[in-house]
N, C-alpha and C positions, 0 to 999 in steps of 0.2 A: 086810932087817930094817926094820921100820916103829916108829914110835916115835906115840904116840896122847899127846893132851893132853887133859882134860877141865878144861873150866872150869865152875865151879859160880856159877850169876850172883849168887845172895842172898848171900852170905859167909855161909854156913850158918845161916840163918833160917829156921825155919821155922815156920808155923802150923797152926789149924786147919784154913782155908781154904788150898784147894788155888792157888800162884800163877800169873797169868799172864804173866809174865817180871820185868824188871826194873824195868818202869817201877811197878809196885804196890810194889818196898818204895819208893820216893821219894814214891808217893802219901801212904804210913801215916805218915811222918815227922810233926813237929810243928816247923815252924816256927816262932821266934820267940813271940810275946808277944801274947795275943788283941787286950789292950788296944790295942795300935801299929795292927790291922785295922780295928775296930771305929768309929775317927772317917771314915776315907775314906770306907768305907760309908755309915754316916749322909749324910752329906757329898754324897756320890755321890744319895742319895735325894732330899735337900733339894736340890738341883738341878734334879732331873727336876722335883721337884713344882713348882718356882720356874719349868723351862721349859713344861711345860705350862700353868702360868698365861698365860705370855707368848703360846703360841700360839694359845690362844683369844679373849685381852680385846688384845694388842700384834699389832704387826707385824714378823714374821720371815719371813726368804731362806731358802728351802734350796740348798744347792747351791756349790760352787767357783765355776763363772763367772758365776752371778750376783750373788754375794755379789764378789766383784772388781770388779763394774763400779760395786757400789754402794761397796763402799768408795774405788776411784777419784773418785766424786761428793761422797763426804764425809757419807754418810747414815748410816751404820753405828754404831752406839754399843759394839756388844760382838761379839765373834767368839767362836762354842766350834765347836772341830777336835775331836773325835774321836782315839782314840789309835792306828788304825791306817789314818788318813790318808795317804798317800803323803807322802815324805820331802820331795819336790819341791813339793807342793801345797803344804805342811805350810810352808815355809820360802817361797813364794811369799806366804802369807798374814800370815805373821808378817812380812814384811819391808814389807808395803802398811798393816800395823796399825802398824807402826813410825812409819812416813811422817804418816800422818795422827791419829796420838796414839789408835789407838782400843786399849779396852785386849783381850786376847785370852784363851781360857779354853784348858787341854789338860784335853779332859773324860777321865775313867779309864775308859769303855766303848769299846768296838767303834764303829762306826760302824751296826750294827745294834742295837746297845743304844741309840745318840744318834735312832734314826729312832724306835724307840718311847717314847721319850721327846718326841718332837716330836706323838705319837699318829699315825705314820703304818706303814703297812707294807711300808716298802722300809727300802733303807740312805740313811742320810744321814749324808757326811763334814765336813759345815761348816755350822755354821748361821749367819746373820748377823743381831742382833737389831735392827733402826730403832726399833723403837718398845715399852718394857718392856712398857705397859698397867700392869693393877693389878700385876702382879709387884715386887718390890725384888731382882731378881736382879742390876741393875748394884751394887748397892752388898754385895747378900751375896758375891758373888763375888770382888769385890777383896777385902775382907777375910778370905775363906778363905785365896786366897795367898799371903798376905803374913804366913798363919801356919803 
C-alpha cells in the first residue's frame, strides 16, 4: 500500500500568469512602506555622485591592502566597505578605522555597484578616500549616519 502526498507550493494562488515555483509568489508580495525605500536610494545615488566627484578632482585607494597600509600611516580620511565585503576584511578595517579615528562608510551596494561608482570596471571592496577634492562627501556622509 502506498500512501502519495501532494503539496501544493502557492497555498492556492493562482493567476493569469503561469508560476514558476515558489519563489514568484514572494517576489509579488509588497513589502513594507515605499516611503522607508525611497531615502536609502536617494542616498545611495548621492554618494556615488559625491564618489565620483572624489575620484576624479581627490585622491582615492582602491583595494583592502592598500588602503591598510595607508590607514596604518595615518593618510586616510574616510573608508567606504561595500556590503558584501568579507566579514574578516570588513572587521579588519573597522578596527584600524577605530585606532586611528578615521571615520568609516557600509555603502548599501555590492562591491560591483561600489567599483562603478568609483567609474571603474572591476569590483571594488573598499575604497579609502586621502584627499576629498571638490567633493563634500567627508561631511555628507557623517551626517547621513547619524541619521
Amino acid at each position: 500500500s502506498f500512501v502519495f502526498f501532494f503539496f501544493q507550493a502557492e497555498d492556492g494562488i493562482r493567476d493569469v500568469e503561469r508560476s514558476r515555483g515558489l519563489g514568484d509568489v514572494y517576489k509579488r508580495q509588497v513589502h513594507g512602506d515605499l516611503q522607508r525605500i525611497m531615502p536609502k536610494k536617494i542616498a545611495t545615488e548621492n554618494i556615488n555622485a559625491k564618489l565620483g566627484i572624489v575620484m576624479r578632482s581627490g585622491k582615492a585607494l582602491l583595494g583592502h591592502s592598500q588602503g591598510l597600509k595607508a590607514l596604518r600611516k595615518g593618510q586616510v580620511k574616510m573608508v567606504i566597505v561595500s556590503s558584501n565585503c568579507p566579514n574578516l576584511r570588513k572587521s579588519e578595517l573597522e578596527y584600524y578605522c577605530m585606532l586611528s579615528k578615521t571615520q568609516i562608510y557600509h555603502y548599501m551596494g555590492t562591491n560591483t555597484d561600489l567599483g562603478a561608482a568609483c567609474g571603474r570596471y572591476h569590483r571594488v571592496s573598499c575604497v579609502s578616500i586621502l584627499e576629498a577634492g571638490d567633493s563634500d562627501i567627508l561631511g555628507a556622509v557623517s551626517g547621513s549616519q547619524e541619521a
